[in-house]
N, C-alpha and C positions, 0 to 999 in steps of 0.2 A: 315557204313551208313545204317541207317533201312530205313524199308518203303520198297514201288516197284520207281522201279527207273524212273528217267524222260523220260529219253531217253533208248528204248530200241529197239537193233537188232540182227535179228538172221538169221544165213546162206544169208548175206547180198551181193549180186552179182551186179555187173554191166558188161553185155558182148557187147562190140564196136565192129564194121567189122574187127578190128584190133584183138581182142582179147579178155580179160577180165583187166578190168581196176581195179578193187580187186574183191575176189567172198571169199563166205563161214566165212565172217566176221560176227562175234558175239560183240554187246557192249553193255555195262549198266552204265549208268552213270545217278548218284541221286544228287539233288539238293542240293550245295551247296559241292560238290566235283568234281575238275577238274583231268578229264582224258585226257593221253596225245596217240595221234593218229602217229605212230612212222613210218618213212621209209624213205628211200635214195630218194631224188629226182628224179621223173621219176616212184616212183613204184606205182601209181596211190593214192595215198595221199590224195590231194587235190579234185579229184573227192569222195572220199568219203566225206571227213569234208563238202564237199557240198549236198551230198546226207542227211546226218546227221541233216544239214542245214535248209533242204526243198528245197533246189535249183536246185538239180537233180533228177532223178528220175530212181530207181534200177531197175534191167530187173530180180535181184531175191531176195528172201526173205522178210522178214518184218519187217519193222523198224513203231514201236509208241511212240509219242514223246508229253507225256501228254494225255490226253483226246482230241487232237486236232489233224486232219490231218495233217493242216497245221498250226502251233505253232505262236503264237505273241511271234516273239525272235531276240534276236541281231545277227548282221554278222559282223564279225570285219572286216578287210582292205582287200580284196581279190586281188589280181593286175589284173588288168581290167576288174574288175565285177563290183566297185562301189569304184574306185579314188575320190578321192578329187575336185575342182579345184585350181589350182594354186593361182591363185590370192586370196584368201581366205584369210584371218587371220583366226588363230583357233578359237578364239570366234567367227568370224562370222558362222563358220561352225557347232559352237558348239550351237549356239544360232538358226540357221536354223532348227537342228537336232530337237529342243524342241520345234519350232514353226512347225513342222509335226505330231507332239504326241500332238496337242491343247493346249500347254502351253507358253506365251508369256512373259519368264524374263526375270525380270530387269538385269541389268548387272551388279551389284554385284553376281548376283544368276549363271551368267553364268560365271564369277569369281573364284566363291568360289568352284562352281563345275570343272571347270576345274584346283585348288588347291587340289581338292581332289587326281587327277590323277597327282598329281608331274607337272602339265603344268602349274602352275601361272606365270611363269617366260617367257611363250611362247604366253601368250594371242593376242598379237598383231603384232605376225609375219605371214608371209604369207606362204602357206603351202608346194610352191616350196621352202622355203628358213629353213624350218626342217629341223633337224637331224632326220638320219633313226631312231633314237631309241624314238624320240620325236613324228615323222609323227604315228609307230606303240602305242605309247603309247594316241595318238589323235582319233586312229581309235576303241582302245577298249572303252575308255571315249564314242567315239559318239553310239557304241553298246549297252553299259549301260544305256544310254536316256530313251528308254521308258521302263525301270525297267521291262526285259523279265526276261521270265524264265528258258533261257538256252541260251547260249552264244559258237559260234565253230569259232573261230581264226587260220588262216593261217600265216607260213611261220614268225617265231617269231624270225628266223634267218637272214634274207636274211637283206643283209648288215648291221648287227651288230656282234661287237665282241662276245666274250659267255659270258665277264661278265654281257653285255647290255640285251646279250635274257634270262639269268638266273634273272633277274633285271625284264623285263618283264611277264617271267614266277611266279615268286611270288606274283608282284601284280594282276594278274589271279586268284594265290591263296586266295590271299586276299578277291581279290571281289566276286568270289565263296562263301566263308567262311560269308563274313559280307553281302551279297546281298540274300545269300541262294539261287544260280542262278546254273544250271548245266553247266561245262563251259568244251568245248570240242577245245582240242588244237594240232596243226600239227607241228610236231618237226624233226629235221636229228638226231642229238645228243644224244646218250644214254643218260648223264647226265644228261639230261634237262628232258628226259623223265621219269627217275629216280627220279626227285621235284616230281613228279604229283604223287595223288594217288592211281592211276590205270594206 
């Protein structure tokens, strides 16, 4: 990947009363290549992909993510950062999503976009009554809306098989690859984090 990268950090710390929740992290990650953010459950993971994010905020080093402090970019499904509601069908969730970014389509349009993400077959179920692998495949769809330019997804495992999160980890790659978007993804599994290409 040439160029300077989208997203860049170095000696990247976050230290809680508790302790340090990652510190001394370096990342580079350029548009249109998905890097995968690797560690066991519990070893402060998720507080990074959120720092990454824009959503938290490090107590060291520096992290620049475009020419912007704070980046217009997507967050995938974070669990209780920004649920769903139940009662939802995915189109209407998906058609909400595009009436926030000032665009009001028709419903072919919210359709055909949610055919792109493998969800044409889900449009009118309601979002408590997904499959784990459908709700995570909803949540990257709704991230992609306003066509950011870096994308950090959590937790691509949690309640799915590995064929389901290796299934979702590609279409990641995909839409990296065809969006030209930097996509920054939180994995347990060597394997998975093996797809990515960093």
């Amino acid at each position: 990947f040439a160029g300077a990268p989208y997203i860049s950090a170095r000696g990247l710390g976050l230290k809680t009363y508790a302790g340090y929740a990652y510190r001394e992290v370096d990342v580079d990650v350029h548009k249109g290549e998905l890097v995968a953010v690797r560690g066991r459950n519990g070893s402060g993971k998720t507080a990074l992909l959120l720092t990454l994010a824009g959503r938290m905020k490090q107590t060291e080093g520096t992290l620049n993510v475009g020419e912007f402090e704070l980046p217009r970019q997507g967050l995938g499904l974070f669990s209780g950062l920004n649920d769903l509601q139940d009662s939802l069908t995915a189109a209407y969730a998906l058609g909400a999503e595009f009436e926030l970014y000032g665009r009001k389509p028709r419903r072919e349009a919210v359709t055909d976009y949610l055919r792109q993400w493998q969800l044409g077959d889900v449009a009118n179920v309601r979002v408590k009554d997904l499959t784990s692998q459908k709700l995570a495949q909803l949540g990257i769809a709704l991230a992609f809306v306003g066509e950011p330019d870096a994308v950090v997804v959590d937790d691509v495992e949690s309640q799915l098989t590995m064929s389901q999160s290796e299934a979702l980890v590609d279409l990641l790659l995909d839409a990296a690859r065809t969006r030209n978007v930097a996509v920054v993804v939180g994995v347990v599994e060597r394997d998975l984090a093996a797809m990515a290409d960093a």
